[in-house]
C-alpha positions in Angstrom: 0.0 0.0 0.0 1.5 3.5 -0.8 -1.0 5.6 0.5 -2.9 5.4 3.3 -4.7 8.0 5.7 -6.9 8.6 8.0 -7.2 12.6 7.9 -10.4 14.1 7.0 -9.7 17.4 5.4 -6.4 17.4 3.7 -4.3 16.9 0.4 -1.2 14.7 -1.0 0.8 14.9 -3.8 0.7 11.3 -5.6 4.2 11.8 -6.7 5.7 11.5 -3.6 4.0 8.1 -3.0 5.0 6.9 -6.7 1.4 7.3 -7.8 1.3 9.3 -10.8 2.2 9.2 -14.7 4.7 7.9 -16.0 4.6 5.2 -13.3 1.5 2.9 -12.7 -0.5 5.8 -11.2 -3.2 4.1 -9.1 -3.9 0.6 -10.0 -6.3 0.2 -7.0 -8.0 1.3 -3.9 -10.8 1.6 -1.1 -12.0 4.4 0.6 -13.3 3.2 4.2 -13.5 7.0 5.3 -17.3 8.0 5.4 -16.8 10.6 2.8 -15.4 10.8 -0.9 -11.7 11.6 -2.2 -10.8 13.6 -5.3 -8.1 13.2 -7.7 -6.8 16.5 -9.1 -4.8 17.2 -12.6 -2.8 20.3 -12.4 -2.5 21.6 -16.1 -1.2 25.9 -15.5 -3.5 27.4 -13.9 -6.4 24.9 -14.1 -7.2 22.3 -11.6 -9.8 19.5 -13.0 -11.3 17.0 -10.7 -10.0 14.2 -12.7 -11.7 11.2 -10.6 -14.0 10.8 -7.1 -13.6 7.5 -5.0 -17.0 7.4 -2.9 -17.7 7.0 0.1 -16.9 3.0 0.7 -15.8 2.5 -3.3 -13.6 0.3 -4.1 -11.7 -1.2 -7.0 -8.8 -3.9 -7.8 -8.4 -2.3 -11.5 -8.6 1.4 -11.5 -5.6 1.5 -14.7 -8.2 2.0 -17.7 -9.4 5.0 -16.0 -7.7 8.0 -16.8 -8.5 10.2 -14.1 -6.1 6.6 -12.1 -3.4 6.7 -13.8 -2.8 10.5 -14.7 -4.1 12.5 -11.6 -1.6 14.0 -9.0 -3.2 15.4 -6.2 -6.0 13.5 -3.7 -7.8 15.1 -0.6 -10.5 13.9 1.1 -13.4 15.3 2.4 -13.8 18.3 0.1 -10.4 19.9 0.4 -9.0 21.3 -2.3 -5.2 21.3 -3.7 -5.3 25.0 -4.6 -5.5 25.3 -0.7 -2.3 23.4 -0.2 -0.5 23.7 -3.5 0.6 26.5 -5.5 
């Protein structure tokens, strides 16, 4: 496992755990907090949601998704990366 948290409102940068492109990115999870995550892109300026893990989701095979394998921020319970990142 290379991530794994328990905080509620905070952010990580997936390249620091070895999670982002051109390595595997995120080949799978599970989200056990009671509220979703959210993968960020960082293109510029711009910061798209590139993928949500709900509440209790789960998945052995997240590598055809491209949100997975090309996002580089996550934070869970509604933060956002623009608050911890610039």
């Amino acid at each position: 496992m290379a991530l794994e948290t328990t905080r509620t409102f905070d952010c990580w940068e997936l390249i620091e755990y070895g999670l982002t492109y051109p390595w595997n990115g995120i080949s799978s999870y599970v989200n056990n907090l009671p509220f979703k995550a959210t993968l960020w892109e960082r293109s510029g300026s711009l910061w798209p949601e590139a993928a949500t893990i709900r509440s209790g989701g789960s998945s052995s095979n997240s590598t055809t998704h491209y949100g997975f394998t090309h996002s580089e921020y996550v934070c869970t319970g509604g933060a956002d990366p623009r608050d911890f990142f610039s």
